[in-house]
C-alpha positions in Angstrom: -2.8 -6.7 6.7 -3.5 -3.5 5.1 -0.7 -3.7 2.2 3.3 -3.5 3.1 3.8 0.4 1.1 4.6 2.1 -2.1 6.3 -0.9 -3.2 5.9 -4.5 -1.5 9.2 -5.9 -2.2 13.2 -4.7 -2.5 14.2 -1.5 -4.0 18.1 -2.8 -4.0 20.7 0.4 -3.1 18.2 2.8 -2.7 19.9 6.0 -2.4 22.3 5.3 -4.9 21.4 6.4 -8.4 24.8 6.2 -11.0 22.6 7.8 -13.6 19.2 9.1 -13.8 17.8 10.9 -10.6 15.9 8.9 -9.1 13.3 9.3 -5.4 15.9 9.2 -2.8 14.0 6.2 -0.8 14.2 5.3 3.0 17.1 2.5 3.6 15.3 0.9 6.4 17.5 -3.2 5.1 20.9 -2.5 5.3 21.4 -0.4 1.6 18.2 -1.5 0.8 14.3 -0.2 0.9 12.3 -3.1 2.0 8.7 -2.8 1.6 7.6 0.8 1.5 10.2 1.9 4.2 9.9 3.5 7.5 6.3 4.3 7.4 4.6 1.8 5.2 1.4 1.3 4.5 0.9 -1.5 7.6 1.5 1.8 10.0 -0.9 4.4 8.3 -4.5 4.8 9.3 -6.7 3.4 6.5 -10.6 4.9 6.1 -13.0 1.9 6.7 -16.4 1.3 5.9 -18.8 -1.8 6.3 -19.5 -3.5 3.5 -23.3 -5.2 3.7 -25.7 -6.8 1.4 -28.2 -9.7 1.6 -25.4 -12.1 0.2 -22.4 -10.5 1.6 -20.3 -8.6 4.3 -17.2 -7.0 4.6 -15.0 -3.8 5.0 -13.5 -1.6 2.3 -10.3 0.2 3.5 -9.1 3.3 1.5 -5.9 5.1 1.8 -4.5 8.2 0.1 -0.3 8.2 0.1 0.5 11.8 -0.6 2.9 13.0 -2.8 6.4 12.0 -1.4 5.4 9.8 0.9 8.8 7.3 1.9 10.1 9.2 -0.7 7.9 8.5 -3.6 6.6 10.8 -6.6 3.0 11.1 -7.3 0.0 10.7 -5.0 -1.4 6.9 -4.7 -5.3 6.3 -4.0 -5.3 2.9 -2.8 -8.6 0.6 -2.3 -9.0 -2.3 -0.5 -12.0 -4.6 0.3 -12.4 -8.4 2.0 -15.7 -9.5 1.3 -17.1 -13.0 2.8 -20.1 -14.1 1.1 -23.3 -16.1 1.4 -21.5 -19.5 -0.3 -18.4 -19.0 2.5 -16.4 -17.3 -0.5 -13.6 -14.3 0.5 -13.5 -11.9 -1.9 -10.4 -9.8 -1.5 -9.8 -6.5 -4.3 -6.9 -4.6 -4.3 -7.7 -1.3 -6.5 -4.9 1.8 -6.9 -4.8 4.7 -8.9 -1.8 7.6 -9.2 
């Protein structure tokens, strides 16, 4: 629910870098890094709050990946939020920042 990881799709050969240095990522699909690896986001513990208003209700989740995390550079501040409002409307916001 909460996002898949550092990157929500196929990092193909992870591991294998034949030029460049790249982040030596988790292989958790055969050669492959599928979806954040290991530990993706969908297994951390996210920081919720409610969310309230006269026309609207909901929870923002907020998650800090640290610096190497599944093997990638750079801290990540990720934001989510799923808002339901007076007109029956589900407002969903996806907000990150390295």
């Amino acid at each position: 629910m909460a996002g898949e990881g550092g990157a929500a799709s196929l990092a193909a050969c992870s591991g294998r870098s034949p030029t460049a240095p790249r982040p030596q990522l988790a292989t958790n699909d055969g050669p492959n890094h599928l979806h954040g690896g290991v530990r993706g986001f969908d297994k951390v513990v996210w920081r919720a709050r409610a969310i309230a208003s006269d026309t609207e209700a909901g929870v923002e989740l907020r998650y800090a990946s640290p610096d190497g995390e599944e093997g990638y550079p750079g801290r990540l501040a990720v934001t989510m939020s799923y808002t339901l409002t007076d007109s029956n409307e589900i407002v969903i916001e996806y907000r990150a920042t390295t």
